[in-house]
Biotite code that builds the C-alpha atoms (Angstrom):
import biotite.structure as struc

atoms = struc.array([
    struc.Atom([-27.265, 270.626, 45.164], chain_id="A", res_id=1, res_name="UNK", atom_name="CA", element="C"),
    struc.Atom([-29.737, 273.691, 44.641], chain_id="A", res_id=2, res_name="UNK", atom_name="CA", element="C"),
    struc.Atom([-32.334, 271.352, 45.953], chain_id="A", res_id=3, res_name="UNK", atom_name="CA", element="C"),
    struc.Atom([-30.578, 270.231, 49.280], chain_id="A", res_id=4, res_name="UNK", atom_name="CA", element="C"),
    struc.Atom([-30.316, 274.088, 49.668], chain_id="A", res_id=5, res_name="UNK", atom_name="CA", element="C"),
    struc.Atom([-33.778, 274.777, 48.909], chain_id="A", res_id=6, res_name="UNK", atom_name="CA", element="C"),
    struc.Atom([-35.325, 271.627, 51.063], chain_id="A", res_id=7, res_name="UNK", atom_name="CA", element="C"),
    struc.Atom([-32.796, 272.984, 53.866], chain_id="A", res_id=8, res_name="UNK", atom_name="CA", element="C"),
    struc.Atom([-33.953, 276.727, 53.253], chain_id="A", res_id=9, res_name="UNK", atom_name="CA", element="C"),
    struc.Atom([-38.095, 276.516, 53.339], chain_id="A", res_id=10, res_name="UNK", atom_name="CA", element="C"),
    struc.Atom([-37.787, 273.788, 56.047], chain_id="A", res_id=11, res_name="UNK", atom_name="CA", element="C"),
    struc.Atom([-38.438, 270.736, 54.187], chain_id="A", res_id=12, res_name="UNK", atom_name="CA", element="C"),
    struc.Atom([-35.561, 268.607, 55.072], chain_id="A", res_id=13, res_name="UNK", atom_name="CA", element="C"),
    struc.Atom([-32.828, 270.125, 57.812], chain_id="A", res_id=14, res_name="UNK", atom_name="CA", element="C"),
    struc.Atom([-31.473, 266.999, 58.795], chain_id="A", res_id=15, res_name="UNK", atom_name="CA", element="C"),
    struc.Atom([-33.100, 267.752, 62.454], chain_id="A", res_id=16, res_name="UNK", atom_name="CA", element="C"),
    struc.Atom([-34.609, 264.577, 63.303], chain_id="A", res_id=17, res_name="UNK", atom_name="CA", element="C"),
    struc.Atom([-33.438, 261.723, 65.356], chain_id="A", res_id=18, res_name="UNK", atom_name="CA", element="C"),
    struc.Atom([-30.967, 259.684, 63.274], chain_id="A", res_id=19, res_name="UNK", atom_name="CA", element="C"),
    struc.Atom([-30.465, 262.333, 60.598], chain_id="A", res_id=20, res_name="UNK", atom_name="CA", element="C"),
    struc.Atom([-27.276, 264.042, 59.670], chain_id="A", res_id=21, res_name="UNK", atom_name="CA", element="C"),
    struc.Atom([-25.810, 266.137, 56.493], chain_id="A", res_id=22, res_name="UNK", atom_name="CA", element="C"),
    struc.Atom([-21.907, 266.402, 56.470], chain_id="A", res_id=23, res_name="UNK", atom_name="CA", element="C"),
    struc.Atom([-19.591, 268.078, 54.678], chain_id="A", res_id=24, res_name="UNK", atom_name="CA", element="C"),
    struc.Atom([-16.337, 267.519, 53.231], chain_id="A", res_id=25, res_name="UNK", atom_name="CA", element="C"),
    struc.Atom([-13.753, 270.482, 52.938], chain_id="A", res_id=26, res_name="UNK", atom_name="CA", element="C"),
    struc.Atom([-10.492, 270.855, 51.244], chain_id="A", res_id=27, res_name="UNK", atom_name="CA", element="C"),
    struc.Atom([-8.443, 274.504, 52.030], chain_id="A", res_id=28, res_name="UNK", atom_name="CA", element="C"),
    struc.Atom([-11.706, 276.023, 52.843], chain_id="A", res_id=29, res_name="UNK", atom_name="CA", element="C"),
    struc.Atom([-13.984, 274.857, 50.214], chain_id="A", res_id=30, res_name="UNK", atom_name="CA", element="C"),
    struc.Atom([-16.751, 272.898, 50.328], chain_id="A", res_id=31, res_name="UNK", atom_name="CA", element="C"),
    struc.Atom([-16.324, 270.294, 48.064], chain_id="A", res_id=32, res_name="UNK", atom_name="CA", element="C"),
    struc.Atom([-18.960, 267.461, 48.907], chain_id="A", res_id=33, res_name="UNK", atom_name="CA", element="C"),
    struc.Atom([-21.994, 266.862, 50.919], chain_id="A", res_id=34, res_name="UNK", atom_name="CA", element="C"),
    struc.Atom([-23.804, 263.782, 51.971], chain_id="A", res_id=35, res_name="UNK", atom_name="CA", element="C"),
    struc.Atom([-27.383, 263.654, 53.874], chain_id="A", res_id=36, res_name="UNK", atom_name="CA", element="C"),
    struc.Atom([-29.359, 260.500, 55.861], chain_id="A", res_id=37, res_name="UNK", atom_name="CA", element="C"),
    struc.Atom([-32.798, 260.877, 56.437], chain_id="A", res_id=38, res_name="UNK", atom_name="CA", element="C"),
    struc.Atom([-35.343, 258.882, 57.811], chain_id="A", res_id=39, res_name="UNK", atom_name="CA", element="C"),
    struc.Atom([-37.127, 257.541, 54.373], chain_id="A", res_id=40, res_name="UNK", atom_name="CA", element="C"),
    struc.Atom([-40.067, 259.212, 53.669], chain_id="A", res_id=41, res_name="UNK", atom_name="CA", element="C"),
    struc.Atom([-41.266, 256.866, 51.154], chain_id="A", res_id=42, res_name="UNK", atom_name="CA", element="C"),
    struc.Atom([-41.586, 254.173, 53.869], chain_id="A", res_id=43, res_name="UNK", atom_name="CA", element="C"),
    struc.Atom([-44.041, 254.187, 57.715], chain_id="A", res_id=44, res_name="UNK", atom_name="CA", element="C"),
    struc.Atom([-41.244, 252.065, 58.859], chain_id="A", res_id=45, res_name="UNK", atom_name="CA", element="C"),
    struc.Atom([-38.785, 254.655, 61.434], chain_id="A", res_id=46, res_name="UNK", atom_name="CA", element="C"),
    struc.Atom([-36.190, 252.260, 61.527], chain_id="A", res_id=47, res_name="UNK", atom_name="CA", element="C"),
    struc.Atom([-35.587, 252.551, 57.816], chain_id="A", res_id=48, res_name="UNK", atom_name="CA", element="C"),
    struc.Atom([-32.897, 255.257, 56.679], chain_id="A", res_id=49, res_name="UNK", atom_name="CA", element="C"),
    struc.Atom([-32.795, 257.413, 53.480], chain_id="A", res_id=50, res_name="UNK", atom_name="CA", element="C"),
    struc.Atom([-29.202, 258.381, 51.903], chain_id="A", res_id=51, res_name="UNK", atom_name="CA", element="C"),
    struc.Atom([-30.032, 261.454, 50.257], chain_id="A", res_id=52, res_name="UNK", atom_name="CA", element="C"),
    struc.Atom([-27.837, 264.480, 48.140], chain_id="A", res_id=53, res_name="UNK", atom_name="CA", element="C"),
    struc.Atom([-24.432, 262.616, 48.092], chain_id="A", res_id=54, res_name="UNK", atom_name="CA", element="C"),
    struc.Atom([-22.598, 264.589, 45.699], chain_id="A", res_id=55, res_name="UNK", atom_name="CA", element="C"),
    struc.Atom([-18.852, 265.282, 45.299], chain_id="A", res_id=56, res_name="UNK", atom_name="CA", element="C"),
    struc.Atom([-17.263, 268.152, 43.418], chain_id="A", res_id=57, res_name="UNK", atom_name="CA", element="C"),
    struc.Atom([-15.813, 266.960, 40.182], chain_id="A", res_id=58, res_name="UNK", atom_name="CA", element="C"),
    struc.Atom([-12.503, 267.914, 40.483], chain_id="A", res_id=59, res_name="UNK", atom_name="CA", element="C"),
    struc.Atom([-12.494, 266.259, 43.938], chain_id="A", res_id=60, res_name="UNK", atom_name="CA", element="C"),
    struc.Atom([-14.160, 262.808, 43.154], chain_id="A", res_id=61, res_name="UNK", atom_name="CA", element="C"),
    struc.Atom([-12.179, 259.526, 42.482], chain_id="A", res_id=62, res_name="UNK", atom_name="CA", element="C"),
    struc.Atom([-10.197, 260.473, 45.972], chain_id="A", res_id=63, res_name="UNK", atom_name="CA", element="C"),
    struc.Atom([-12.551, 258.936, 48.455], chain_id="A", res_id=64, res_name="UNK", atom_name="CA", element="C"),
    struc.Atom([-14.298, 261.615, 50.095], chain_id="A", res_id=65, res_name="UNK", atom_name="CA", element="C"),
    struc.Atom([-17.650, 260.286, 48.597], chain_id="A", res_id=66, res_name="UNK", atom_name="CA", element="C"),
    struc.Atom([-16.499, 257.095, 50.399], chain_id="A", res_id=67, res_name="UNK", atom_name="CA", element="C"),
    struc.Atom([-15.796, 258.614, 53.706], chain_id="A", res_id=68, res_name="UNK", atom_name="CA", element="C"),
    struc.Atom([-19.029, 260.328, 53.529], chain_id="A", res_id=69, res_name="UNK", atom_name="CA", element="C"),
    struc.Atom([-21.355, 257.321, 52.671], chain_id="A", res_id=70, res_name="UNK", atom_name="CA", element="C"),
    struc.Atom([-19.046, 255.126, 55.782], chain_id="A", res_id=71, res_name="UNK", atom_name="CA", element="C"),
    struc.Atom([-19.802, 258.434, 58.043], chain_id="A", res_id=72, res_name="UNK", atom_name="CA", element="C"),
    struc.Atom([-23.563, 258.145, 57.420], chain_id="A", res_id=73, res_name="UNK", atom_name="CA", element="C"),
    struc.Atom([-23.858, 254.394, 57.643], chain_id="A", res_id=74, res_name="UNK", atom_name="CA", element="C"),
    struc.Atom([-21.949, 254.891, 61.361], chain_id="A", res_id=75, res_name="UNK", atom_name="CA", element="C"),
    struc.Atom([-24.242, 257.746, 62.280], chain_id="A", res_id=76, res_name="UNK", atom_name="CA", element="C"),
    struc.Atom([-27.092, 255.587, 61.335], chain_id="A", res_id=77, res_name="UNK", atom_name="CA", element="C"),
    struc.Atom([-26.493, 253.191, 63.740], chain_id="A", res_id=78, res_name="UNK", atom_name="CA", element="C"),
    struc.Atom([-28.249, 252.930, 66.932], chain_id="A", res_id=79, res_name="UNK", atom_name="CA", element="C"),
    struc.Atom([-30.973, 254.926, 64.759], chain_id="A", res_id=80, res_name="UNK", atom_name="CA", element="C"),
    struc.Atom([-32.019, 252.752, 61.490], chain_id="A", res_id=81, res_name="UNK", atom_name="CA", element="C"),
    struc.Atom([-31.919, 249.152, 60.677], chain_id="A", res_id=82, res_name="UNK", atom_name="CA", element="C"),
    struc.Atom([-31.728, 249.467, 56.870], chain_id="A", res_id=83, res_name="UNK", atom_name="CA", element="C"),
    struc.Atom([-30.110, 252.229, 54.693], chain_id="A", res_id=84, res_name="UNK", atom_name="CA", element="C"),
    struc.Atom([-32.015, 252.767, 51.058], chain_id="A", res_id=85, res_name="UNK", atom_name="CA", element="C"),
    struc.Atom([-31.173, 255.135, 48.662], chain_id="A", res_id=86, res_name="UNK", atom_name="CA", element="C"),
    struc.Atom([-31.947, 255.501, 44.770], chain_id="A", res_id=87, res_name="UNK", atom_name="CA", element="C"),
    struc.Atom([-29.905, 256.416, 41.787], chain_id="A", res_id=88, res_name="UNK", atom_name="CA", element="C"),
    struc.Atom([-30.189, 256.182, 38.462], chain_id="A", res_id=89, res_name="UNK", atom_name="CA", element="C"),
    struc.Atom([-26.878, 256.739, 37.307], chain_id="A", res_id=90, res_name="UNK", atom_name="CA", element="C"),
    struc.Atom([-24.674, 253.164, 36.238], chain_id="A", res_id=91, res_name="UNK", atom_name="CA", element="C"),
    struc.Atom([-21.816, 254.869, 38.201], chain_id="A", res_id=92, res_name="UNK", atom_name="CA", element="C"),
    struc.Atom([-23.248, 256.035, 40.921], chain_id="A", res_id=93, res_name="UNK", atom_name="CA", element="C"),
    struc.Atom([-24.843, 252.298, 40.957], chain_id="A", res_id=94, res_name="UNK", atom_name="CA", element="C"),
    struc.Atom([-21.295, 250.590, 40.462], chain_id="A", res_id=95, res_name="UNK", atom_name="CA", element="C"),
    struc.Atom([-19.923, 253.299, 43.836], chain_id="A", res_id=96, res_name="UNK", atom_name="CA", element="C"),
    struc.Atom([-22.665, 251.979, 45.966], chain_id="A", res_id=97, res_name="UNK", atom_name="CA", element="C"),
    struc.Atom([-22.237, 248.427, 44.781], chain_id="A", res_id=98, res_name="UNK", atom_name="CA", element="C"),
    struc.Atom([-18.464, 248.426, 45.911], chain_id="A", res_id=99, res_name="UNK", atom_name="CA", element="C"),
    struc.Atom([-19.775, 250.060, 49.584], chain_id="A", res_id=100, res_name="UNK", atom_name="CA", element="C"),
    struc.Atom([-21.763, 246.924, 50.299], chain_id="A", res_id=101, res_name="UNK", atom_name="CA", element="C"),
    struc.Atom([-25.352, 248.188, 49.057], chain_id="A", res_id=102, res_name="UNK", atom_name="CA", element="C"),
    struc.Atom([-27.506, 245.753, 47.108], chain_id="A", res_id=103, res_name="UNK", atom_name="CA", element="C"),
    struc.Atom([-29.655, 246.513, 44.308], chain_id="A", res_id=104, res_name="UNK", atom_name="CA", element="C"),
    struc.Atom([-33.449, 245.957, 45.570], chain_id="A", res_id=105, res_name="UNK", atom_name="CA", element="C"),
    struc.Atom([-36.386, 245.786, 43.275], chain_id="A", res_id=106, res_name="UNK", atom_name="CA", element="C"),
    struc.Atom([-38.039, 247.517, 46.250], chain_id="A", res_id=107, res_name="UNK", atom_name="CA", element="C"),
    struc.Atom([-40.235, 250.836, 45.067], chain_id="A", res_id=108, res_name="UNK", atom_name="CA", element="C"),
    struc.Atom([-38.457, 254.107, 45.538], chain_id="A", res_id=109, res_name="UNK", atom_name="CA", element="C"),
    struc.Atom([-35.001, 252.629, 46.075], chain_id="A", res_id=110, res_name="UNK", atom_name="CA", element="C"),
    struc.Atom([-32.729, 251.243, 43.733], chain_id="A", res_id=111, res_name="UNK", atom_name="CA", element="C"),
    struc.Atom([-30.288, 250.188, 46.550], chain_id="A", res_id=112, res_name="UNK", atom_name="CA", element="C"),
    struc.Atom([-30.411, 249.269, 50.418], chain_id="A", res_id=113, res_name="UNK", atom_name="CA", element="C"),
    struc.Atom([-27.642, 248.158, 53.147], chain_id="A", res_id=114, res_name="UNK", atom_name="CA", element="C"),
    struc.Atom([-28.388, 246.627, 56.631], chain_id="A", res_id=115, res_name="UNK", atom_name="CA", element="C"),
    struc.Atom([-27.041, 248.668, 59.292], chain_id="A", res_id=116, res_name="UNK", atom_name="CA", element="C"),
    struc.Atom([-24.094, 247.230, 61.235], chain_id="A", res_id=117, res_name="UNK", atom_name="CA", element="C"),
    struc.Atom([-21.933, 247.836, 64.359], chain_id="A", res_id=118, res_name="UNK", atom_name="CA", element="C"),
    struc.Atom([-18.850, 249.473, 62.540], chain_id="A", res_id=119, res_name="UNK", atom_name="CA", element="C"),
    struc.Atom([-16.830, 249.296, 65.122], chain_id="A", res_id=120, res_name="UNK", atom_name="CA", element="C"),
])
């Protein structure tokens, strides 16, 4: 989290561009998750999105939000990215993405990637 508020702070990623969003989840006031899609900047390619700083509150995870979030971002992407990468090294954070449709790629800088689709 401190470095989605530092990025977001000198400039470095605000989530301006074309395509890009950061939500928020609350519960009675609180923030208690975030979730960011940039363009990647590990790839040339614009039509290739980056999720980026998913992260749910502990007390709050196992309930979905991180869910709703990640299905937000994947509808937000559309019209604006083909593809959807992200990495992780975590095995839980693999097995989440796993069960949202991602696939694992052997790709550099990504550990996972989803084709965008009409949601609708």
């Amino acid at each position: 989290m401190r470095r989605l508020f530092e990025d977001h702070a000198t400039g470095a990623n605000r989530f301006d561009r074309p395509g890009e969003r950061l939500l928020r989840a609350w519960h009675g006031g609180h923030l208690v998750g975030v979730g960011g899609l940039n363009g990647d900047p590990y790839v040339a390619d614009n039509g290739i999105g980056r999720l980026r700083h998913l992260y749910v509150l502990a007390a709050h995870r196992r309930l979905g939000l991180g869910a709703v979030l990640v299905r937000a971002l994947l509808r937000e992407a559309e019209g604006h990215f083909r593809v959807v990468r992200l990495r992780t090294v975590s095995a839980e954070a693999a097995a989440f993405y796993r069960r949202l449709g991602f696939q694992e790629t052997a790709e550099p800088n990504a550990t996972h990637v989803i084709p965008v689709r009409l949601l609708r």
